[in-house]
N, C-alpha and C positions, 0 to 999 in steps of 0.2 A: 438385436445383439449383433457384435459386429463376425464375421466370419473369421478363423483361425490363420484359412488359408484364403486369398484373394488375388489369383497372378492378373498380371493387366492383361490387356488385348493382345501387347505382341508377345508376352511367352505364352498365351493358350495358342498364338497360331504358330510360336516354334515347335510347340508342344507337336500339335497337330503335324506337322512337315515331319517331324522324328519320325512319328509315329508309320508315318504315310511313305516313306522311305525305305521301310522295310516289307509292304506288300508292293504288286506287280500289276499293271495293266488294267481291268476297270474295277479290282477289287482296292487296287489306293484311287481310281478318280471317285467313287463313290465314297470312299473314306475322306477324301479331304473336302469333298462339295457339302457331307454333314459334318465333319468338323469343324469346318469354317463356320457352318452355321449356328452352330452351337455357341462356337467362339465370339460370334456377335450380337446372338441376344443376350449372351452373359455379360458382355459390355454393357447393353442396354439395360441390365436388370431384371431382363426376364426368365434367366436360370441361374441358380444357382452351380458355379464353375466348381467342376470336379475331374476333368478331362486330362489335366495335368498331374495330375496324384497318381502315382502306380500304390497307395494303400488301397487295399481292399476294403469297406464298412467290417466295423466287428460283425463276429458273427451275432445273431439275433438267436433269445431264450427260448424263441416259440418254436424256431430247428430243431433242437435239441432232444425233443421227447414226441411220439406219435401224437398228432392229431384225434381230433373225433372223427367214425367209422360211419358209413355210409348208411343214410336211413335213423342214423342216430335224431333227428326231428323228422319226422315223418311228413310233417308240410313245414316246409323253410320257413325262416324271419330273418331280419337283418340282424346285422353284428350288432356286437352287444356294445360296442365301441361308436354306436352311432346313436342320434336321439331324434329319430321321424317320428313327428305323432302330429294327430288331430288336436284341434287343443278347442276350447270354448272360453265367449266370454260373459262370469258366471251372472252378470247383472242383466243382460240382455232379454232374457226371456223368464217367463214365471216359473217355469218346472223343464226338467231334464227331458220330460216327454213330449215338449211342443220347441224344440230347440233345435238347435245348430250347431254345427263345428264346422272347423277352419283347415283348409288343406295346408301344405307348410310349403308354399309358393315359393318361400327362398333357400329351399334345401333340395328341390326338383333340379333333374337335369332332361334334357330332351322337351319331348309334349306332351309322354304319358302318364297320365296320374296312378301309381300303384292301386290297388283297389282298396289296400290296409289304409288307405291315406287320403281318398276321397271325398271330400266334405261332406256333411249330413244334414238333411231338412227331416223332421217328423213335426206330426203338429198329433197326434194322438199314441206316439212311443213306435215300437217296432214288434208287430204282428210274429207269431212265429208259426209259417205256415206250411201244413204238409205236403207236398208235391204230388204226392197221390192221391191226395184228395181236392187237387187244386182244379177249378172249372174256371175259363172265360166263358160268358155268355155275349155274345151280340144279338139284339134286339131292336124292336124301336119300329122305324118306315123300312123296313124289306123287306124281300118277297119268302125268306127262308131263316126265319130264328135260329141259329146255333148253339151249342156249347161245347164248345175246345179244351179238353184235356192239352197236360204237356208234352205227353206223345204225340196229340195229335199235333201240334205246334212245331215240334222237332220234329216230323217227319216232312215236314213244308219245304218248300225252297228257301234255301237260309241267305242271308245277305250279313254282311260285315262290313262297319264301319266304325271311324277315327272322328269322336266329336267331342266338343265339350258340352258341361251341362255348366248353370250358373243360376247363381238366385238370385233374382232381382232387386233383389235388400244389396247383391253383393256391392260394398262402400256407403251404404247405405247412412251410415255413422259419421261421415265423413260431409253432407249436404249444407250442414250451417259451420264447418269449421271443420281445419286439422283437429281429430279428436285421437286415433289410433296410433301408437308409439312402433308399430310393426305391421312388417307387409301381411304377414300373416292374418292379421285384422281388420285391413284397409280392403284386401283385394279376395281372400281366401276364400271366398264363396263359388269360385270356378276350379274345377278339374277337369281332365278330357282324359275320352278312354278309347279302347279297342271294345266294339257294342254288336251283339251275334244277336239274330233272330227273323224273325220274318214281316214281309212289308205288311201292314194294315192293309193299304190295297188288297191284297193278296186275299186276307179273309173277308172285309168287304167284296170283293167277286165273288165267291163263297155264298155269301148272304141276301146278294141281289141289293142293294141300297135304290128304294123309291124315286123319283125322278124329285119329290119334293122333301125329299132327307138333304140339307142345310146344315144340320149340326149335328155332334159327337159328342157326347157326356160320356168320358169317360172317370168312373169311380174305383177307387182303390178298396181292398179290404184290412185297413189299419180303421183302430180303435174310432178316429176323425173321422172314416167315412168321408179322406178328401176326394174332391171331385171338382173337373172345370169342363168347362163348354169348348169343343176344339171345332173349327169350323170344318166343313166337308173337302175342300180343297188341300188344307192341310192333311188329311188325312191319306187322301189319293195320290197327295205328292212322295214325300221325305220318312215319313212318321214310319217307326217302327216298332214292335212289338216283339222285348230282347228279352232272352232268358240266362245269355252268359255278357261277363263284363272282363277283358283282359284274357281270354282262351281258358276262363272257369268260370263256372254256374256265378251268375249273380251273388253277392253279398247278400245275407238279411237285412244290411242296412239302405242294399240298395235297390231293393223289392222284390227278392227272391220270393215265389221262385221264376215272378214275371210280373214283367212292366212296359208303360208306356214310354217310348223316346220318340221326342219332338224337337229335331233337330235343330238349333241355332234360337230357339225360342226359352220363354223363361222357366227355370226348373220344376216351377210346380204344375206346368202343365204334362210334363214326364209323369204322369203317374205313377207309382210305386205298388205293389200288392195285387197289380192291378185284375181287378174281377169282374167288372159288365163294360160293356161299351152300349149305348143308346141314340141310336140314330134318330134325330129332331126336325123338326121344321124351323128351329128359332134357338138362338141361347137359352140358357137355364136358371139363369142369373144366382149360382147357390153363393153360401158365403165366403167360398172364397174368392169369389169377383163381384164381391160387392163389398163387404167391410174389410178386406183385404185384398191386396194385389190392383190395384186400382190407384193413378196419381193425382194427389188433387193437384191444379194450377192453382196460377195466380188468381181467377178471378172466381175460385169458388168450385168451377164446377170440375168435374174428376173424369179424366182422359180414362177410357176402359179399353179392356181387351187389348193393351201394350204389348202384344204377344215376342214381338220381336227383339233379342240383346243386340243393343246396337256396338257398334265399332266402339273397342277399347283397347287400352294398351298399360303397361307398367315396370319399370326397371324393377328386377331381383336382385341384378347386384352391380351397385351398391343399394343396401335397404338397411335402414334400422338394425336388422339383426346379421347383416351384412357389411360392416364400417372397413375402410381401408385401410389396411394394418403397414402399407408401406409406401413411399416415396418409388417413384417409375411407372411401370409397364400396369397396364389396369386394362381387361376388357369387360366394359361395361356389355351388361346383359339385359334379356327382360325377356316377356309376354304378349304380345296381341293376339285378339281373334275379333270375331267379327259373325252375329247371327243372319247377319247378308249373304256371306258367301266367304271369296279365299283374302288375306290381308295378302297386298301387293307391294306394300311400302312401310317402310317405317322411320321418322327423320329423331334427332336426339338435338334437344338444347343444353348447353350448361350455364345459360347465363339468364333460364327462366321466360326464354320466349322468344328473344330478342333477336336470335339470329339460331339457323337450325341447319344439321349437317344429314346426309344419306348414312341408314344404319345398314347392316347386314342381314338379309332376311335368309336366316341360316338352316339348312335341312326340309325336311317335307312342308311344305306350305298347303296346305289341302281347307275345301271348305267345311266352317263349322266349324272349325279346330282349333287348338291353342297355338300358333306359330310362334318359334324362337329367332330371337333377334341377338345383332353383339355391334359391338363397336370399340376398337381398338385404338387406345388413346395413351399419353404418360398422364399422368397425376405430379405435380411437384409440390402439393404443399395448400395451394389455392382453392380458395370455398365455391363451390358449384351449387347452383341451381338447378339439378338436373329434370329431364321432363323428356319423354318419346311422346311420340301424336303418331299414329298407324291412319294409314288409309285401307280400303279393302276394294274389290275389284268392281263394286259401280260408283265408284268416288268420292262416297263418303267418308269425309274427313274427321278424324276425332276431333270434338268440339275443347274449346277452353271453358273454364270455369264460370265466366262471365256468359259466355255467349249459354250456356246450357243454365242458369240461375234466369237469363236473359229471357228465354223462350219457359222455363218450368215453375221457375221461382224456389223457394227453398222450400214449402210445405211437404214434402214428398219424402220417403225414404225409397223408391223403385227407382233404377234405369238412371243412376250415377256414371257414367262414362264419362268424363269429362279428365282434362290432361291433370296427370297427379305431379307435384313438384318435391322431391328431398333436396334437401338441403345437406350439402357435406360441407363441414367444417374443417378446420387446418388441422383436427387432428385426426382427422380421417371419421369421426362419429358423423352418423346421418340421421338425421331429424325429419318431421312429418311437417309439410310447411303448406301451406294455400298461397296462390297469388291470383287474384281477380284484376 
């Protein structure tokens, strides 16, 4: 709808001069260097011009009578005026206790995923487990069997870190064709958090690990009894063993009141619940690396132990649930990260491949992590193809569609990175499109 009031360029910058006429020395040069500025993204459409009105907005309903009183929610939630949730999709999976939800990727802002708002993997429902009665055991090839209470955990040297977790199904729907009408279900299997706890090394030194301990079975104590084969390196390296998520204890959904994190790797090797660790000579081979988690190729036989998410990337906005409500000023947004290390680059096409511009790799860029991107462009009306391709810092390039069907073939649902294309139409709607 059109605006009431709409002055041009030169009465906001008379506007401005009046205004600026009447203060003194650096308080009008600072007045007219942002009024000017104002005055020209409003030209451009990027604010809405109010600079010239001496009315004041009506007063607002919600002035009028006291607020709610302090402690009135004893632990906060968002406004009731917003709608962030988890959502699932109900055909995907057979029961609610071997399921998934979807973070809401295009309603984030920054890199941290709320903890209310984290995506969920269970494959046997969510244990609900006493903290006082909660034992880690390390066992297996070492010199000194353990069992770790959560005191004895929290009283450890603590480490904190910024990573995301991702499930290697994340896009997974998306292998043989645009199937998902929303980011939220194309991409929504990654979140990234703020993650407290202590290194495994740390209690590996603790335990003495045998010169011929190779591997790590770590098991969870949910219903699943899931469990995967982590190799000893990783363990020595990155891996840690968190009890709080976001500067509070762990979720129950997200394996309070302690779990495995296996940094830039696939999320079910994060254990959840987590209750022994078992140092090995060899893999375990249980099932969930073997009838699951596992990609077949093209000629049959099934690539294992994929431990790594590799380089990926995705605009948020504009997305499906995101469409471009106006003619002008538009900064395209999005997501990469990368289970290599820090994403260093990020390039945006709008015409599906053909030609590709430098994005903004905006705020903390750290590795493991979700990095935020932007690119400021006008919109006038014309249908895009749009597509980011992220690089990360050993050079690996997010693949195209072709070249990763090329090398995997389409039998697979794990380790979909490959460049996503929306499609925006003139009327600003955006669509789920493939192009090979």
């Amino acid at each position: 709808m059109k605006s009431l009031y709409e002055p041009s360029t030169q009465e906001l910058m008379s506007a401005v001069a009046d205004e600026a006429a009447q203060l003194k020395g650096a308080d009008r040069r600072n007045f007219l260097r942002k009024g000017f500025a104002v005055a020209t993204a409003a030209a451009a459409g990027a604010v809405t011009p109010a600079l010239a009105s001496n009315k004041a907005p009506n007063l607002p309903e919600w002035t009028k009578t006291l607020g709610r009183g302090v402690v009135a929610r004893p632990y906060g939630r968002p406004s009731d005026f917003t709608d962030l949730q988890r959502r699932t999709v109900p055909w995907l999976t057979a029961s609610p206790e071997s399921s998934i939800s979807f973070s809401p990727l295009q309603d984030l802002k920054g890199i941290i995923t709320p903890s209310g708002l984290h995506f969920e993997r269970y494959h046997g429902g969510i244990p609900e487990v006493n903290p006082d009665e909660y034992q880690l055991m390390i066992h297996g090839l070492v010199e000194r069997p353990l069992i770790f209470t959560l005191d004895d955990l929290m009283r450890m040297p603590s480490v904190t870190e910024i990573r995301f977790i991702e499930c290697p199904a994340n896009g997974g729907m998306e292998w043989k064709g645009a199937q998902m009408e929303a980011l939220q279900f194309t991409h929504g299997m990654v979140s990234c958090s703020e993650w407290t706890g202590v290194r495994l090394s740390t209690l590996l030194a603790e335990v003495g690990v045998k010169a011929e301990g190779k591997w790590i079975l770590a098991e969870g104590s949910d219903a699943a009894g899931m469990s995967r084969s982590i190799p000893i390196d990783k363990a020595l390296d990155d891996a840690l063993i968190c009890y709080a998520q976001n500067g509070e204890p762990l979720r129950p959904e997200q394996g309070f009141p302690v779990r495995l994190m296996n940094p830039g790797w696939e999320g079910n090797t994060s254990v959840k619940w987590l209750r022994r660790l078992e140092v090995g000579d060899q893999p375990w081979y249980h099932r969930e690396e073997t009838s699951k988690y596992t990609d077949l190729m093209p000629d049959g036989r099934s690539r294992k132990f994929s431990f790594v998410q590799e380089t990926n990337s995705v605009v948020t906005n504009p997305c499906p649930e995101n469409p471009i409500q106006q003619k002008g000023f538009i900064e395209i947004e999005g997501l990469a990260w990368s289970g290599r290390g820090t994403i260093k680059a990020v390039d945006l096409s709008f015409d599906g491949g053909v030609t590709w511009q430098k994005a903004e790799v905006k705020g903390l860029a750290l590795p493991k992590a979700l990095t935020r991107f932007g690119f400021k462009t006008q919109w006038n009306g014309e249908p895009w193809l749009i597509q980011s391709r992220a690089i990360d810092e050993t050079g690996y390039v997010q693949p195209t569609l072709a070249q990763l069907r090329g090398e995997r073939g389409t039998n697979t649902i794990y380790h979909k990175n490959s460049i996503h294309t929306w499609n925006v139409h003139a009327s600003g709607e955006v669509t789920n499109v493939q192009i090979t």
